[in-house]
C-alpha positions as CSV (number, residue, x, y, z in Angstrom):
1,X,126.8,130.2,88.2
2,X,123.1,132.0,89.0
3,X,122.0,128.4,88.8
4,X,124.4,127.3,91.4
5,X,123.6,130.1,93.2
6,X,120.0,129.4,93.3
7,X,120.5,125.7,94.3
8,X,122.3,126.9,97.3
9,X,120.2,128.8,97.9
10,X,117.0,126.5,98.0
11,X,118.7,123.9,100.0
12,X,119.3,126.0,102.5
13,X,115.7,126.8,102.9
14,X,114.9,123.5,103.0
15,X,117.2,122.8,105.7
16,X,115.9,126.1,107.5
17,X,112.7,124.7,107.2
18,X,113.2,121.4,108.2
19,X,115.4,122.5,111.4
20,X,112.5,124.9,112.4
21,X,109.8,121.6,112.1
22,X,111.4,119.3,114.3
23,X,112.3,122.5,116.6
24,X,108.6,122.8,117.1
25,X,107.8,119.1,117.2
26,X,110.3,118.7,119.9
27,X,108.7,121.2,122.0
28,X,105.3,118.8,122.0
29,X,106.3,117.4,125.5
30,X,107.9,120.0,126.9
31,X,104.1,122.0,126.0
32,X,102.2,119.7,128.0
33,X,104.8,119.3,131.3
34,X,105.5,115.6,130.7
35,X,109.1,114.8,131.7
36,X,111.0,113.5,128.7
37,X,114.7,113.1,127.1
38,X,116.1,116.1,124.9
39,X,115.9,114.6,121.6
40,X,118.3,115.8,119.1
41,X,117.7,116.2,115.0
42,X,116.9,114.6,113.3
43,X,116.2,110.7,115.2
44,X,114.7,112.0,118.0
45,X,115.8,109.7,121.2
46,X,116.2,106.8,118.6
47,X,119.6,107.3,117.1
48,X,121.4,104.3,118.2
49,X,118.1,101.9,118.4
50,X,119.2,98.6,116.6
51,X,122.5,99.5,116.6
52,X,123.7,99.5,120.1
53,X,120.7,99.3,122.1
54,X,117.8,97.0,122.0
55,X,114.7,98.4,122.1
56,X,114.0,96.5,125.5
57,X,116.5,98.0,127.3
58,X,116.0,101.6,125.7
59,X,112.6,101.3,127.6
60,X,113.9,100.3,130.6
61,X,116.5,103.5,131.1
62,X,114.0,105.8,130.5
63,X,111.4,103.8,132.7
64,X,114.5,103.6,135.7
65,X,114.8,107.3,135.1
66,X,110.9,109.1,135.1
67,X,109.2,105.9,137.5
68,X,110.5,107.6,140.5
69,X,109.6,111.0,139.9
70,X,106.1,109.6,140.3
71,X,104.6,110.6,136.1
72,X,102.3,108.4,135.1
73,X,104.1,108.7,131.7
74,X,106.8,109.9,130.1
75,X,107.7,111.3,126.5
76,X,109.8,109.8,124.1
77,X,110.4,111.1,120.2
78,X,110.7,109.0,117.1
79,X,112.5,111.1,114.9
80,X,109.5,113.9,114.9
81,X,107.3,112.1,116.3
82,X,105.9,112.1,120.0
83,X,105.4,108.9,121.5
84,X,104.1,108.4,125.0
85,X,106.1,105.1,127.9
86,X,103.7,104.2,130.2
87,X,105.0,103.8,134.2
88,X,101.8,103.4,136.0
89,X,100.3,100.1,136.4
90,X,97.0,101.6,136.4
91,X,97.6,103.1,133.4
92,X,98.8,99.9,131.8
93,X,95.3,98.7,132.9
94,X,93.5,101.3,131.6
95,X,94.9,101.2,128.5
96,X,95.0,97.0,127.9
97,X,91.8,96.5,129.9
98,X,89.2,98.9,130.6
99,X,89.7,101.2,127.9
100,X,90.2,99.2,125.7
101,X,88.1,100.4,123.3
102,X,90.2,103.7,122.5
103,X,93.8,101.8,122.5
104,X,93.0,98.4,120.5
105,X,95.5,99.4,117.5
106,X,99.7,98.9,117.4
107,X,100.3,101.3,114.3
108,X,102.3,98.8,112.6
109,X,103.3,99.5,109.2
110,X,101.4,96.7,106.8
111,X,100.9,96.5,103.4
112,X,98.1,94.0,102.3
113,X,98.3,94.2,98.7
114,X,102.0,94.8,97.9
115,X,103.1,92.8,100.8
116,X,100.3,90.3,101.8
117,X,102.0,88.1,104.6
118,X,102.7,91.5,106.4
119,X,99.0,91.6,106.8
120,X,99.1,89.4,109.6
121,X,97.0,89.5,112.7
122,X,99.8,90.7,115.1
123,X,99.7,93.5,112.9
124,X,96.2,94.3,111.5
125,X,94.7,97.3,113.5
126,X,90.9,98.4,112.9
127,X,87.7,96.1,111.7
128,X,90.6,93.9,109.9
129,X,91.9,92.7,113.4
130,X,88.6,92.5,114.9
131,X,86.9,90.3,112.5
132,X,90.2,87.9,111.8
133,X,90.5,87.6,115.6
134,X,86.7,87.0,116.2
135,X,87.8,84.0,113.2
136,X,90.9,82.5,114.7
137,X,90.3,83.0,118.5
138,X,88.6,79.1,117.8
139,X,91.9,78.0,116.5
140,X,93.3,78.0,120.3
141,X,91.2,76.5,122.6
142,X,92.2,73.7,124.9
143,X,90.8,70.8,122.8
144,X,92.3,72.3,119.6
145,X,95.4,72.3,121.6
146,X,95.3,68.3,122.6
147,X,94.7,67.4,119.1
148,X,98.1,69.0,118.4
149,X,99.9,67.3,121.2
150,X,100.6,64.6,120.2
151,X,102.3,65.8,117.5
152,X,104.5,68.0,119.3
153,X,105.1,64.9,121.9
154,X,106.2,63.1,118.5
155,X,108.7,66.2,117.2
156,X,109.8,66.0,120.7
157,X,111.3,62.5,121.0
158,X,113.1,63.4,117.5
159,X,114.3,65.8,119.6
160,X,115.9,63.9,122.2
161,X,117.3,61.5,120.1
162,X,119.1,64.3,117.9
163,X,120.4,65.6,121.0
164,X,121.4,62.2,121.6
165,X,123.4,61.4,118.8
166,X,125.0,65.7,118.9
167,X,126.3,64.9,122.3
168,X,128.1,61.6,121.3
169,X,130.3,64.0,119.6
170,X,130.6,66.7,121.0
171,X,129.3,67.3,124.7
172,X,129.0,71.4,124.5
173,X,126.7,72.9,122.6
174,X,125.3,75.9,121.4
175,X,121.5,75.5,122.5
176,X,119.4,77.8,120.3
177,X,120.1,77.1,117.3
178,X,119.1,73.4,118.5
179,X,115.8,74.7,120.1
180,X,114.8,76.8,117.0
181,X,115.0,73.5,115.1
182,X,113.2,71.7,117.0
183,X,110.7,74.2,117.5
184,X,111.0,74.6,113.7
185,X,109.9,71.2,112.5
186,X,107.1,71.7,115.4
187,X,105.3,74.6,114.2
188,X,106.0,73.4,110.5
189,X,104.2,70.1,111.5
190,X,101.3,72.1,112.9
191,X,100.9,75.1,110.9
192,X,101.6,73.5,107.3
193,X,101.2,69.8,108.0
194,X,104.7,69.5,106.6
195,X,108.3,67.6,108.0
196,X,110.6,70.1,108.0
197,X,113.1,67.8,108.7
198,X,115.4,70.8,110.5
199,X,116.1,68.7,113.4
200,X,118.5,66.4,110.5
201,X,119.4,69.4,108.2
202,X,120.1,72.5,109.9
203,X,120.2,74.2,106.7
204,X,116.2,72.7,105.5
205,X,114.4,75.1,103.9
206,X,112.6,76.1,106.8
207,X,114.9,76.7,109.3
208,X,116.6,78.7,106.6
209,X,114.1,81.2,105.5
210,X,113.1,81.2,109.1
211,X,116.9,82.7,110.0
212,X,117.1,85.1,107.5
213,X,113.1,86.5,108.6
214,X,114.3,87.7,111.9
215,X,118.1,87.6,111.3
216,X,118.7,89.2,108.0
217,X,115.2,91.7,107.9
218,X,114.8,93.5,104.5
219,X,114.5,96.8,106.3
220,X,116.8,98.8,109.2
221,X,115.1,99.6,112.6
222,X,115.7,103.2,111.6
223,X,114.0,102.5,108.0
224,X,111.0,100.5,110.0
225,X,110.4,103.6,112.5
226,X,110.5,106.1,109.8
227,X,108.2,103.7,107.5
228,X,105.9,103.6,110.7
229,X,105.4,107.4,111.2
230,X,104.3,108.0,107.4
231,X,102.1,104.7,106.7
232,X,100.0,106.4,103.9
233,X,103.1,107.2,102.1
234,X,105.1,104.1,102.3
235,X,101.6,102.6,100.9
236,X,101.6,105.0,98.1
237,X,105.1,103.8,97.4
238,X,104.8,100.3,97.4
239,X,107.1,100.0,100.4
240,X,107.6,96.6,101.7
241,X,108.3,94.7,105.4
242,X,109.0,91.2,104.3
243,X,111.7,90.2,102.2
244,X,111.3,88.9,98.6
245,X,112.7,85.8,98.4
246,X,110.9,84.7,102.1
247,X,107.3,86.0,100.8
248,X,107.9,83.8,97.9
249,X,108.9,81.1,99.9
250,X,106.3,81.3,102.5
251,X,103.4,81.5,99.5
252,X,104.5,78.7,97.8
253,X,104.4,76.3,100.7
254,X,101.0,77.8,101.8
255,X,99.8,77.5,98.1
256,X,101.2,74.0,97.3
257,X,99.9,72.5,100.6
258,X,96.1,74.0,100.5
259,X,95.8,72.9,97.0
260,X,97.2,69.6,98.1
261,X,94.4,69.3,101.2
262,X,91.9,70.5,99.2
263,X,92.2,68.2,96.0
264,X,92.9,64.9,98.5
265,X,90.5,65.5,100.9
266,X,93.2,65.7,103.4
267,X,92.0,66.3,107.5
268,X,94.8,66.6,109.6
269,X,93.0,69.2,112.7
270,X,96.5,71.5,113.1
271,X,95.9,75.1,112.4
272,X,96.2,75.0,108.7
273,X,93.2,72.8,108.7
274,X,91.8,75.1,110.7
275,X,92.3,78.3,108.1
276,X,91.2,75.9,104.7
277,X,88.0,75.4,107.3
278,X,87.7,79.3,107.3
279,X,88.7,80.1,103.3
280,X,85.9,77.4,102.1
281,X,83.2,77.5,104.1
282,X,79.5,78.3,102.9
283,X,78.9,81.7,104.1
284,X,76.8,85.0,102.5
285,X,78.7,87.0,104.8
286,X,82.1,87.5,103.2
287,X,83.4,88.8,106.6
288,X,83.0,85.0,108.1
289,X,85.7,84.0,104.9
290,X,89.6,84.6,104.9
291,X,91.4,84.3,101.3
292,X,93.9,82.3,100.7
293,X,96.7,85.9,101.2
294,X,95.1,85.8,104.5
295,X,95.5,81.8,104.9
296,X,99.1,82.7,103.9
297,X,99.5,85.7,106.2
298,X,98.4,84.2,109.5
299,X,99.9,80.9,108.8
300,X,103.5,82.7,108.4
301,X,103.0,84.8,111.8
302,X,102.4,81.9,113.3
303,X,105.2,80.1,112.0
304,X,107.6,83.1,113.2
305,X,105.9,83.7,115.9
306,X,105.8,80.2,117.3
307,X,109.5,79.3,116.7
308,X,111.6,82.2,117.5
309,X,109.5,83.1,121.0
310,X,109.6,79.7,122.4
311,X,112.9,78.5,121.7
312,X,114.1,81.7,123.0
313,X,111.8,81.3,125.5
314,X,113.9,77.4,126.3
315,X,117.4,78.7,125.6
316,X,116.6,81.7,128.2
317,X,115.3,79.2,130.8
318,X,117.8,76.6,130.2
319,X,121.1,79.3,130.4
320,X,118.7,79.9,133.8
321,X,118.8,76.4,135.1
322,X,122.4,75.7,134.2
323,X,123.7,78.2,136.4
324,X,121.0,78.3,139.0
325,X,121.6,73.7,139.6
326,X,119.7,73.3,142.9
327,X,116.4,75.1,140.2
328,X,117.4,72.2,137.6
329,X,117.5,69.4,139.9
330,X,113.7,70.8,141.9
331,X,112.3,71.1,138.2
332,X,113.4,67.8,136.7
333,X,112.3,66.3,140.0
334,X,109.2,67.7,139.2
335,X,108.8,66.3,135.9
336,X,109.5,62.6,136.8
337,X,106.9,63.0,140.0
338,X,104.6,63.9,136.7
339,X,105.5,61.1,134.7
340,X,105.1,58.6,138.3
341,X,101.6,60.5,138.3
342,X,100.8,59.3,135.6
343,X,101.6,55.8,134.7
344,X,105.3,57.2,132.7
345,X,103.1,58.2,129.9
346,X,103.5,61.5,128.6
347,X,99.5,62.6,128.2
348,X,98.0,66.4,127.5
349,X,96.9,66.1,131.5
350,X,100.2,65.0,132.7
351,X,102.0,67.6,130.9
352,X,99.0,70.2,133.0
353,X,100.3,68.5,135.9
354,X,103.4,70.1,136.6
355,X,102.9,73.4,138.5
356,X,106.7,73.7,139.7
357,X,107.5,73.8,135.6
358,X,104.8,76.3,134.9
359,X,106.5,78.8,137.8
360,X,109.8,78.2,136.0
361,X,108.4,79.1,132.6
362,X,107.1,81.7,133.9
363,X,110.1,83.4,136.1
364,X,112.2,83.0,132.5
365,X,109.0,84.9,131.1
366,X,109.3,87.6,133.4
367,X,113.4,88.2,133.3
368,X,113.6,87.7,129.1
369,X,109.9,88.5,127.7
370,X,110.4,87.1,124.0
371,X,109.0,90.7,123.1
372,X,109.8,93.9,125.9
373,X,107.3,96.3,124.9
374,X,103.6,96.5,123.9
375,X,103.0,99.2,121.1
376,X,99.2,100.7,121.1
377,X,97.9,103.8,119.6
378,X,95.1,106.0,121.0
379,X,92.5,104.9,118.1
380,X,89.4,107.2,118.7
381,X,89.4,110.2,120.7
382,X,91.5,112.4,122.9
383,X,92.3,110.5,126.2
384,X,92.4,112.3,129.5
385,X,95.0,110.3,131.8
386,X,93.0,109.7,135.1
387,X,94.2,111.5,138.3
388,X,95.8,114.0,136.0
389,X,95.0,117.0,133.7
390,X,97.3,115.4,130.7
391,X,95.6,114.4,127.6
392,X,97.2,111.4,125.1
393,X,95.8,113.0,121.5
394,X,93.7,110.9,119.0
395,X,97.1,109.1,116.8
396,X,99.5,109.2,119.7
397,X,101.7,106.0,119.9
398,X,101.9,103.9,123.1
399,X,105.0,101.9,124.3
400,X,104.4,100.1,127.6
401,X,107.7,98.9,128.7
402,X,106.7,95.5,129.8
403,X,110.6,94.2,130.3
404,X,111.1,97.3,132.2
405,X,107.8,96.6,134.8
406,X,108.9,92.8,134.6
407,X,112.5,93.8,136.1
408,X,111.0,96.3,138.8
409,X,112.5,95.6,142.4
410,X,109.3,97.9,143.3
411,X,107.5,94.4,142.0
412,X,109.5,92.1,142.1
413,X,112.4,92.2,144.9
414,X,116.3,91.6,143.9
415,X,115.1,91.4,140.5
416,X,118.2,90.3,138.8
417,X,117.6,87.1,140.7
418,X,115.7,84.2,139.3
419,X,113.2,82.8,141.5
420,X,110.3,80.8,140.3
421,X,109.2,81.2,143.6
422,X,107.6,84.1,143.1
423,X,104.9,82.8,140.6
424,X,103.9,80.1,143.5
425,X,99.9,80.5,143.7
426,X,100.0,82.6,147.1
427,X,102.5,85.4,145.8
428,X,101.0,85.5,142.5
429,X,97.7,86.3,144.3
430,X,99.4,89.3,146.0
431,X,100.5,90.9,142.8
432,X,99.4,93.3,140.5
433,X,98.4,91.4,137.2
434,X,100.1,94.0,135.0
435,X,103.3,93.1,136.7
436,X,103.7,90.4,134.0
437,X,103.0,90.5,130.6
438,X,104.9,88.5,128.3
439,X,101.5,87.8,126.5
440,X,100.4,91.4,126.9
441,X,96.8,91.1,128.5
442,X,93.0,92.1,127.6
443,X,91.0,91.7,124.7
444,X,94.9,91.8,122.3
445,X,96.9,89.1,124.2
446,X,98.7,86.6,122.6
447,X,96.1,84.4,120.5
448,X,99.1,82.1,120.7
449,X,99.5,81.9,124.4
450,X,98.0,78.2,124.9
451,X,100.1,76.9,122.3
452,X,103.4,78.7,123.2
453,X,102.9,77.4,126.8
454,X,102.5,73.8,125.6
455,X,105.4,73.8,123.0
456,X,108.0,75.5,126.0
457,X,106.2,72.7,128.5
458,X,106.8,69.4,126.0
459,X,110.8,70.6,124.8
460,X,111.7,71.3,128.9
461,X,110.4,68.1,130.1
462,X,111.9,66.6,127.3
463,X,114.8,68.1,127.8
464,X,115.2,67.7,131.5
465,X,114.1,64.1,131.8
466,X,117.3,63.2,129.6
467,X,120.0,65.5,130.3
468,X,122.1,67.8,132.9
469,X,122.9,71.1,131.9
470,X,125.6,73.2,132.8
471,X,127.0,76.3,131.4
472,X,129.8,76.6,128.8
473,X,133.0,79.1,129.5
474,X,131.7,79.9,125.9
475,X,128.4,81.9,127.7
476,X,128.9,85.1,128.7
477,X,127.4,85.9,132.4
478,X,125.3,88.3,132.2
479,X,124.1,88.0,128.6
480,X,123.7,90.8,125.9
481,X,120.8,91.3,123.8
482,X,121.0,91.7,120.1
483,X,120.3,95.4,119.1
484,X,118.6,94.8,115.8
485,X,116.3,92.1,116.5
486,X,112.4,92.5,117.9
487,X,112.5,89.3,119.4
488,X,114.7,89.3,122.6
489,X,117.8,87.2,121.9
490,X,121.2,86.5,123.4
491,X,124.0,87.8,121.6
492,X,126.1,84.7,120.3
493,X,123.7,82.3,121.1
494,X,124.2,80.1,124.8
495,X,126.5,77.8,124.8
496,X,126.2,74.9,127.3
497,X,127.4,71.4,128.4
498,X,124.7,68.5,127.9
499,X,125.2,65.5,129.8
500,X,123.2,62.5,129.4
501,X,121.0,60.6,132.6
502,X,121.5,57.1,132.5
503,X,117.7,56.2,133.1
C-alpha cells in the first residue's frame, strides 16, 4: 500500500513538473512582445498538424492573422519549443540572401549511420551540406541537363502512347498516379540508369516503394516534430526517418547498379554517373570523395524529390488548365508555334523556346508550391531583426511560409485566380523576388531546379500536343490538401477527361 502510495505520489511530481516546464516555455514569446497563438500542453499550436491540417495551410492562418498587424514575425510553439513565421519580405531576404551565413541550416532530424539515405543533401546542415553541395552543384548545369534530354524526350513518348492506349478504354482518368509514373521511369532512367517500366506496371518496384516513401512514412508528423526538437537523443537511440524495407530497397538498387558500371566500364552521363565520378576519383583530400552511403543518399533524394514535386507540379497545372480552357488552348498553341519554330523537332532549344509555358509552370508554382514552407535555423549567433529591437536566439527554428506569401492579394491581386499573366517579363520585373519561392532562393535553392523545370516542360508539351483536358465530376472544386504528407498533394487524386487531337 506505502508503495502505491509513493508511486502516486512521484507521478504526480512529474506531472507538476512537467506542467510548470512548458508553463514557462510558453511564456518565451509572450517575454519578448511578439504576437503569437496560445498554445496549449502539451503540442503547442501543433495538435492537429497531419491530421486535419496541412502544414501549408497552418502557415498561412497564422500568416492571414499577424501580416496585418504589421510584425515582422510571429511566434509559433512545437510542443515546447518556440519557433519563429516570417511575414516580412525583407526579412525573408535577410534570412535566404544576405544573411545567409547565420540561417544556412533546416534542423532536420538525420541519422547518417543508423539511417544513411536520411543523410541526404536536402537535409545535411553544417560543413556536411557545404562540402556535398560544393560536389553536386556540377551535377545541374545546363549542359548536364541536355545530355539528359533526350532521355526524358524518350520516357516521354512512352508516355503518350500509354496515355494512348488508357484512353481507348476508358476516357476519364485519374491523372497523378499517371504523372508519378511517368515521372517515375524518368528519374529512374536518370538517377539509376534503370527502366523502371512503371509506365506498363503500375505496381513496378519503383513506383511501389516510391508510394509507400511519401504515402505510408515510417514515422507520424507528431513523432517527426518531437524527433526534430531532441536530435541528440533520437541519435543516441538509434531512431530512424526512412522505413526498413525502402532503405533496403533503395541500397540494393544503388549497390547492384554501381557495382554493375564500375566492373563494365559503363558511361551513361545521368547523375548516377555523375556520383561514381565523385566516389572514385583520385583525390588526397577525402573531402573532394562521397562513399557509396552518400552515392545512395543523394541518389534516393533525388529520386523522391524529382518524382513526387513534378508530377504534382503537372497534375496541379493540368486540374488548372482543365477548368481554366481559353489557358489550355493559349498554352498548347504555344507549344505547336514551338514545334513550327523549330522544324517539328522536339530539341533542348525548342523546349527553351516556349515562354507562354514557362508563365504557366510558373502561376501553378505559385498557387500549389510542391513544398509551402522553408525551415531554417539561426546557425551562429544571436540575430537582431533589423528595424526592430527583437532578437531570434542562436538554435531558434525558422518557418517562412512561402504558400502563404505566394497566395498574398498584397502580392499578387485576386489570388485565388490563376493567371499566368502575372509571370509575363514586365510584371515579374515589378515584383518583389521573395514573392515566389517554390525553389526557395540564395545560396540553399533547389539544386534540382533546372531539372525539375525540364521534366514539368517535356510531360506538358507532351501532354498538350496530344490531348484536351477537361475536368471529371469526380474532382472536387476547390481541392483539399492531404494533412500528412510534406509534399503538397490533392486529396483523392484529380480526376479528368482526356480526349485525343486528331493531328
Amino acid at each position: 500500500m506505502e508503495l502505491i502510495s509513493v508511486s502516486i505520489l512521484v507521478f504526480i511530481s512529474i506531472l507538476t513538473l512537467l506542467y510548470a516546464y512548458f508553463k514557462y516555455s510558453f511564456g518565451y514569446w509572450k517575454s519578448k512582445n511578439v504576437p503569437y497563438d496560445e498554445p496549449s500542453i502539451p503540442f503547442g499550436n501543433i495538435k492537429n498538424l497531419g491530421k486535419t491540417i496541412h502544414l501549408t495551410q497552418f502557415a498561412k492562418n497564422a500568416y492571414d492573422k499577424y501580416k496585418p498587424t504589421g510584425a515582422k514575425i510571429c511566434g509559433l510553439y512545437v510542443f515546447a519549443r518556440p519557433m519563429a513565421l516570417i511575414l516580412d519580405l525583407d526579412l525573408v531576404k535577410s534570412i535566404l540572401i544576405k544573411d545567409f551565413s547565420n540561417f544556412y541550416e533546416k534542423g532536420f532530424y538525420y541519422n547518417e549511420e543508423d539511417d544513411p539515405l536520411s543523410a541526404h543533401l536536402f537535409s545535411l546542415d553544417g560543413t556536411k551540406w557545404k562540402t556535398l553541395r560544393a560536389k553536386l552543384s556540377p551535377t545541374f548545369t545546363s549542359g548536364k541537363m541536355k545530355f539528359m534530354f533526350q532521355t526524358v524526350v524518350e520516357v516521354g513518348e512512352r508516355f503518350r502512347d500509354c496515355l494512348f492506349d488508357v484512353v481507348e478504354q476508358n476516357d476519364e482518368l485519374e491523372i497523378k498516379d499517371l504523372l508519378a509514373r511517368f515521372s517515375t521511369d524518368v528519374i529512374g532512367t536518370c538517377a539509376f540508369g534503370i527502366e523502371c517500366n512503371s509506365l506498363k506496371d503500375p505496381n513496378a518496384e519503383f513506383r511501389r516503394y516510391g508510394r509507400i516513401a511519401f504515402g505510408e512514412p515510417r514515422n507520424s508528423f507528431l513523432k517527426s516534430a518531437l524527433v526534430g526538437g531532441f536530435q541528440k537523443l533520437a541519435k543516441k537511440l538509434k531512431v530512424k526517418v526512412i522505413r526498413d524495407d525502402v532503405s533496403e530497397f533503395f541500397m540494393n538498387v544503388v549497390r547492384e547498379t554501381v557495382e554493375f558500371r564500375e566492373k563494365n566500364n559503363v558511361n551513361r552521363n545521368d547523375f548516377m554517373d555523375i556520383l561514381i565520378k565523385l566516389k572514385n576519383q583520385e583525390t588526397t583530400d577525402k573531402d573532394k570523395v562521397i562513399t557509396l552511403n552518400e552515392v545512395a543518399a543523394q541518389a534516393f533524394v533525388f529520386y523522391l524529390a524529382g518524382f513526387e514535386t513534378s508530377s504534382s507540379t503537372l497534375t496541379f497545372c493540368l486540374y488548372e488548365l482543365a477548368i481554366n480552357t481559353e489557358i489550355q488552348n493559349k498554352t498548347r498553341k504555344a507549344v505547336q508555334e514551338a514545334f513550327e519554330r523549330h522544324n517539328g523537332k522536339c530539341t533542348y532549344e525548342m523546349m527553351m523556346d516556349m515562354p507562354y509555358v514557362d508563365q504557366v509552370l510558373q502561376e501553378t508554382l505559385r498557387k500549389y508550391p510542391s513544398i509551402g514552407n522553408l525551415n531554417r535555423k539561426v546557425v551562429h549567433h544571436d540575430y537582431r531583426i533589423p528595424g526592430t529591437q527583437t532578437v531570434l536566439e542562436k538554435g531558434t527554428p525558422i518557418l517562412i511560409p512561402a504558400y502563404a506569401i505566394q497566395r498574398d492579394a498584397e502580392y499578387y491581386p485576386n489570388p485565388e485566380k490563376f493567371d499566368p499573366e502575372r509571370f509575363n517579363s514586365e510584371a515579374a520585373k515589378e515584383r518583389n523576388p521573395m514573392c515566389w519561392l517554390p525553389f526557395g532562393d540564395g545560396p540553399r535553392n533547389c539544386i534540382g531546379l533546372r531539372f525539375g523545370m525540364m521534366q514539368a516542360r517535356i510531360g506538358l508539351l507532351t501532354l498538350l500536343n496530344n490531348f484536351e483536358f477537361s475536368l471529371s465530376s469526380k474532382t472536387p472544386n476547390p481541392l483539399q490538401f492531404e494533412a500528412k504528407q510534406f509534399i503538397l498533394a490533392p486529396v483523392g487524386g484529380v480526376y479528368l477527361k482526356l480526349k485525343p487531337i486528331k493531328m
